[in-house]
C-alpha positions in Angstrom: -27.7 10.1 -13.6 -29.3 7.0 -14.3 -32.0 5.8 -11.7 -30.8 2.2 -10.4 -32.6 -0.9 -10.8 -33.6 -3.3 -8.0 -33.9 -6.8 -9.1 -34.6 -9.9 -7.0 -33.3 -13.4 -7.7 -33.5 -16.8 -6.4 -30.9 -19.8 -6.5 -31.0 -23.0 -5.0 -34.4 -21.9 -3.0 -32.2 -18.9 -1.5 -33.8 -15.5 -2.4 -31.4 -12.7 -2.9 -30.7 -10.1 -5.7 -29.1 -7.5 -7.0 -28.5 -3.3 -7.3 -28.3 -1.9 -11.2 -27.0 1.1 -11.7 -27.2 1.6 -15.8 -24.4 3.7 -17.1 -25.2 7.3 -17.8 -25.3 7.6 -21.2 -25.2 11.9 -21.0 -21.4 11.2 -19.2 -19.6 11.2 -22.6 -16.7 10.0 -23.6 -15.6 6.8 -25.9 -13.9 4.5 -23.6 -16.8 2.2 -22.2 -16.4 -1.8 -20.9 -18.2 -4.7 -19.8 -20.9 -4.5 -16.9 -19.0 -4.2 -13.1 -20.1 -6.6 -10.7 -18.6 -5.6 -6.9 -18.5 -8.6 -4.7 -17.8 -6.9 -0.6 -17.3 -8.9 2.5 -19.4 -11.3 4.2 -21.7 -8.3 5.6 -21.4 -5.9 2.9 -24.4 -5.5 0.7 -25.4 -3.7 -2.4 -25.4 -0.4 -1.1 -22.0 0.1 0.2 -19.8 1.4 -2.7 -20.5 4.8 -3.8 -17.1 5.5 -4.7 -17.5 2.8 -7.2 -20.5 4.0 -8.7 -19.0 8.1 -9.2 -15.8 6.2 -11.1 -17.6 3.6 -12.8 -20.5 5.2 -13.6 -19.4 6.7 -16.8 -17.9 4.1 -18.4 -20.0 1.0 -17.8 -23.3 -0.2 -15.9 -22.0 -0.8 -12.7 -23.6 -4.0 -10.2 -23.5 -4.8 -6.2 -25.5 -7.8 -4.7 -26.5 -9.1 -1.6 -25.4 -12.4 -2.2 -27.0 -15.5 -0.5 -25.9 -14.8 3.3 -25.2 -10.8 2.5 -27.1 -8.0 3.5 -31.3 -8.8 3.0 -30.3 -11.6 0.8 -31.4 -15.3 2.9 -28.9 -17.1 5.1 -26.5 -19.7 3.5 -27.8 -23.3 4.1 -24.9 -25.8 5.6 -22.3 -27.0 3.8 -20.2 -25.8 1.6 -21.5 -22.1 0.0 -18.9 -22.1 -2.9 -21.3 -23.6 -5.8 -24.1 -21.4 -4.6 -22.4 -18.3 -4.6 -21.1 -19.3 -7.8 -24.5 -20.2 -9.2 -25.9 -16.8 -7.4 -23.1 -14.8 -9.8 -23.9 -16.6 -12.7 -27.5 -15.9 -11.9 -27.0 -12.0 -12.1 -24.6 -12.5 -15.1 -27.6 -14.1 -17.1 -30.5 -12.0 -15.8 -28.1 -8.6 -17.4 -28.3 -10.4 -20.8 -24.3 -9.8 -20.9 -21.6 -12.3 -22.2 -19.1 -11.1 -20.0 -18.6 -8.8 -17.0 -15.6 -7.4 -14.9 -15.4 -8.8 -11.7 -14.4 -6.9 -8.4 -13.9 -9.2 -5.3 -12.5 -7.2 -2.1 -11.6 -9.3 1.0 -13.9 -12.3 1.7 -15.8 -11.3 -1.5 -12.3 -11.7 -3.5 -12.7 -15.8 -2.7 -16.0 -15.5 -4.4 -14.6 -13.7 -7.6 -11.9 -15.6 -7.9 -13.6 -18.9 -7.8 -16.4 -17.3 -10.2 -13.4 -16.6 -12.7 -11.4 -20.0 -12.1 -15.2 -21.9 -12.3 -16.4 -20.5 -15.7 -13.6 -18.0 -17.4 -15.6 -17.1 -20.5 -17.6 -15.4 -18.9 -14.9 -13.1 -16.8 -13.6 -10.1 -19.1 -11.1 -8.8 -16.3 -10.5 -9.8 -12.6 -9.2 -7.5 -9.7 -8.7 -9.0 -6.2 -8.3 -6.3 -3.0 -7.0 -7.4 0.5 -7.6 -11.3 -0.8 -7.2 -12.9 2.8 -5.0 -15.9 1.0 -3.2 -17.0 4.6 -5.7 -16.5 7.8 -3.8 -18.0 11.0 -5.0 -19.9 13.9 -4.4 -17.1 16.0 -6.5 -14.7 13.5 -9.9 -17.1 13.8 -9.2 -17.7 17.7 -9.3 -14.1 17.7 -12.4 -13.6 15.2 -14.3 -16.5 17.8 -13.8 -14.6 20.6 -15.1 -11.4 18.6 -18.2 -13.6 17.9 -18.8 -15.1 21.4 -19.6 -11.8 22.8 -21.9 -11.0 20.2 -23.8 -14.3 21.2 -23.3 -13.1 25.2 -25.5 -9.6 23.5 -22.2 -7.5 23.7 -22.8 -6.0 20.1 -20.9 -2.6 21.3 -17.8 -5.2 22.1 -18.0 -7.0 19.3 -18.1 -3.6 17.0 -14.8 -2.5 18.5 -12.4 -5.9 18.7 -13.6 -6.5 14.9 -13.0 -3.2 13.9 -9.6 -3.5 16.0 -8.8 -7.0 14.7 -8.9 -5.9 10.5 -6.8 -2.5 11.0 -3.3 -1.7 11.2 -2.8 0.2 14.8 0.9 0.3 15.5 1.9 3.8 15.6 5.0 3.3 14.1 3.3 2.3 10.8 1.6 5.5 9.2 -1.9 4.8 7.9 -3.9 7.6 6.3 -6.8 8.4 8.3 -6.9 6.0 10.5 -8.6 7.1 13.7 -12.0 7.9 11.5 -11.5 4.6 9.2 -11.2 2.8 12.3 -14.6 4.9 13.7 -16.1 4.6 10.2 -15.9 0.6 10.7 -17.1 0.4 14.2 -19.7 2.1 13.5 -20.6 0.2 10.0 -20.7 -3.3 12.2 -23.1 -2.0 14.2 -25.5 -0.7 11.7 -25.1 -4.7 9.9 -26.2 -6.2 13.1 -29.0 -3.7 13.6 -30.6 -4.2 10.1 -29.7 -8.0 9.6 -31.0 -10.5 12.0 -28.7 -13.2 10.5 -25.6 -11.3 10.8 -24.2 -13.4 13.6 -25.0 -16.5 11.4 -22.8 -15.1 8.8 -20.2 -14.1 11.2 -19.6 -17.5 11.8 -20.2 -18.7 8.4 -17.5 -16.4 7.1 -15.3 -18.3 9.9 -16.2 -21.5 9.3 -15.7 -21.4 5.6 -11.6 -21.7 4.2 -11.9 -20.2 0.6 -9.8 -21.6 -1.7 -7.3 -20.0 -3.7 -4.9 -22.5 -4.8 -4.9 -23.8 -8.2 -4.0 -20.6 -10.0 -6.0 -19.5 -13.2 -5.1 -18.7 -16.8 -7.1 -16.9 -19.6 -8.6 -13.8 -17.7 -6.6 -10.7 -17.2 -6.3 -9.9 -13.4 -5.2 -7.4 -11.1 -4.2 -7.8 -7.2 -3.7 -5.3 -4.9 -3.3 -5.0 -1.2 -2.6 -1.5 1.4 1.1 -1.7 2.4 0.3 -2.5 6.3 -2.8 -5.0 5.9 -2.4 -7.2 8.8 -5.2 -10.1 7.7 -2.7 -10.9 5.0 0.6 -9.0 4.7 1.2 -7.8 1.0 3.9 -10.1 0.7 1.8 -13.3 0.7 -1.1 -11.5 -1.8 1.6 -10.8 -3.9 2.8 -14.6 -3.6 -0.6 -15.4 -4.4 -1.0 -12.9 -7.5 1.9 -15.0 -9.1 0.1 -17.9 -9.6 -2.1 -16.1 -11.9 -0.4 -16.1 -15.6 0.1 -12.7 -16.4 -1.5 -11.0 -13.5 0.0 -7.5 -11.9 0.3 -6.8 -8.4 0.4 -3.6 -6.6 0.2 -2.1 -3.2 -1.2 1.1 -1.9 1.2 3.6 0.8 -0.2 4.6 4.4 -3.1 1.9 3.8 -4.1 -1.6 5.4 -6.7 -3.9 5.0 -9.2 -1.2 5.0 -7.7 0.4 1.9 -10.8 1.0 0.0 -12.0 3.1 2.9 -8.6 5.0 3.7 -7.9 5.0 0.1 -11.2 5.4 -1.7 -10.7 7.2 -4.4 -7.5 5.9 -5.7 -9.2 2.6 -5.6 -12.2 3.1 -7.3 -9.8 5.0 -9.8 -7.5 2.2 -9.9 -10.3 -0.5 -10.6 -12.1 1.9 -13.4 -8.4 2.1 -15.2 -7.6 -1.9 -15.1 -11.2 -2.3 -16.1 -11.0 0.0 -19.3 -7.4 -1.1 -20.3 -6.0 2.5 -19.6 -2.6 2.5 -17.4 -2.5 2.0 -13.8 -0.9 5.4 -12.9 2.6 7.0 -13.2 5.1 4.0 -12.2 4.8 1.1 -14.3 3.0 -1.7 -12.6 4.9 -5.7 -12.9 3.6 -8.2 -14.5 3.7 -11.5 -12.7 4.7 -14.4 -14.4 2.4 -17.3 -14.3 3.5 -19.7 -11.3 4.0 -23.8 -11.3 0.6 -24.5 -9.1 1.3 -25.1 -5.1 4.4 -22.7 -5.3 4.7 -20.3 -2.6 7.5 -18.7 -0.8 8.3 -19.5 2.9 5.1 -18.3 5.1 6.9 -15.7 7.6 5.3 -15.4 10.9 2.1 -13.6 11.1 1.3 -10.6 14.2 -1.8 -10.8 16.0 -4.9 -8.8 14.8 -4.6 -5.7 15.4 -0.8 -5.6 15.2 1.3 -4.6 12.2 4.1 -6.9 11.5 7.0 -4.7 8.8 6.6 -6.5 5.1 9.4 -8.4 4.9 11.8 -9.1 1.9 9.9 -12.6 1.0 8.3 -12.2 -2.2 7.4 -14.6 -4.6 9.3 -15.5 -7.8 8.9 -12.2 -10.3 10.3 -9.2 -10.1 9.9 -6.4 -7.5 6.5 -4.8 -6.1 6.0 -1.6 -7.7 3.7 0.8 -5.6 1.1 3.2 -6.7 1.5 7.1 -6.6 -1.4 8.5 -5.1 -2.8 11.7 -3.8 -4.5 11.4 0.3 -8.3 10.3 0.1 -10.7 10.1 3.0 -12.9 7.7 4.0 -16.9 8.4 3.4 -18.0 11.3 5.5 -19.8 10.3 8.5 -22.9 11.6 7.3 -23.0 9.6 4.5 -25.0 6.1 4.6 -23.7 3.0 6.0 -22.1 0.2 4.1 -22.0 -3.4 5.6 -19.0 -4.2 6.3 -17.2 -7.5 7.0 -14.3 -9.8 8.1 -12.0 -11.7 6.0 
């Protein structure tokens, strides 16, 4: 395999950079596509998605980035982070010499991607959005504040716990595959970010304080959305209410998951991504196509469960026909000896 590339970056005075890992040209095969370019949560840096790099590694050169306010990358400045982060992407786009890239945006890093994509479309070859927190409540951010005061009072251990707690699906009577260690696996991954990034808090509340925007919809990019059936930041519903506003998109969701699906469902993720990304089908059952949405439409907001809590999907779907879900085999979250992705809230 390949050896991966460091590269280093600045925008707007902020230093950050980027992790290249080339695709391995001895891997075979015919079906190759444009650069990947992983965009994680606030906290998650470049070296968090393994999985990603055993799928996509033979079929294109695969990118993660600590983005201004990620990882080693420098804290954001105030005010609004959108056109930096923006500019930042573009930055890494130019600096690969490529025309286009697939974009990959999972929870807070899905606001990033999609605005990338809405901002500048030419240079977007294909779009997929994971556990896209479209509708955080009040009760959600009181929830996440609290989280964050007792990391100011030095309660790191407590703060590990509620906001591992506060993006998981624990109601028993919802089955979630693997749960317990995806649950440990997180814990212990907040931790590790605020022992090896002394502006972690800052980000925390950054990642608060900011209210991504994904209204407007978006034409001209083919784009996947998909969420785990018991994701309690968002319920799949209002993703999928979201996915319709852009033209021609598909929406999916993934069984016995929740917001942490790309830790409880791993490899049918990075699998799914890798298909979407190389035109291939999604799987065995047919996945709908959305039809594009008039911009501002959205279904009745139902009422949303406290973190922690998993409220039952209810029937309210958005214009379009029915959810189709994914077939998948059991995956496992990365074995605790394995190194420690930052992780993040919505």
């Amino acid at each position: 395999m390949p050896e991966e590339i460091i590269r280093s970056l600045t925008v707007d005075g902020l230093r950050y950079g980027y992790r290249l890992l080339p695709r391995d040209p001895a891997a075979g095969g015919t079906r190759t596509t444009e650069p990947v370019l992983v965009i994680g949560g606030a906290l998650q840096g470049m070296f968090g998605w393994p999985q990603m790099d055993d799928h996509l590694g033979p079929v294109a050169d695969v990118v993660t980035a600590d983005l201004p306010g990620m990882g080693s990358a420098d804290p954001l400045p105030p005010g609004p982070s959108a056109p930096v982060l923006r500019a930042a992407v573009t930055g890494i786009i130019d600096d690969l010499g490529a025309s286009r890239i697939n974009l990959f945006g999972f929870s807070y890093g899905a606001a990033i991607a999609f605005g990338c994509a809405r901002h500048d479309p030419r240079r977007v070859a294909r779009l997929v959005l994971g556990g896209v927190p479209t509708h955080i409540g009040e009760d959600q951010r009181a929830y996440w504040l609290r989280a964050t005061q007792a990391l100011e009072q030095g309660d790191a251990e407590g703060f590990a716990s509620q906001a591992a707690d506060g993006l998981m699906c624990l109601d028993p009577e919802r089955h979630v595959h693997r749960r317990e260690l995806a649950r440990r696996y997180v814990r212990r991954s907040f931790l590790h970010a605020l022992a090896h990034s002394e502006h972690a808090a800052a980000s925390l509340r950054r990642a608060l304080g900011d209210r991504p925007d994904f209204s407007g919809g978006l034409s001209g990019v083919p784009a996947l959305v998909f969420a785990g059936e018991h994701d309690t930041v968002t319920p799949p519903e209002l993703q999928r209410e979201f996915a319709g506003t852009i033209e021609g998109s598909r929406f999916l969701t993934l069984p016995e998951s929740d917001h942490w699906v790309v830790l409880e469902r791993s490899d049918e993720v990075a699998d799914l991504v890798t298909r979407f990304f190389t035109d291939q089908p999604l799987g065995p059952d047919p996945v709908t196509r959305l039809p594009h949405q008039t911009q501002g439409t959205r279904a009745e907001q139902p009422a949303r469960s406290a973190p922690g809590m998993c409220r039952v999907p209810g029937p309210q779907l958005s214009r379009g026909a029915e959810v189709t879900p994914e077939e998948s085999t059991p995956a496992s979250p990365p074995p605790p000896g394995s190194p420690t992705p930052r992780t993040a809230p919505p």
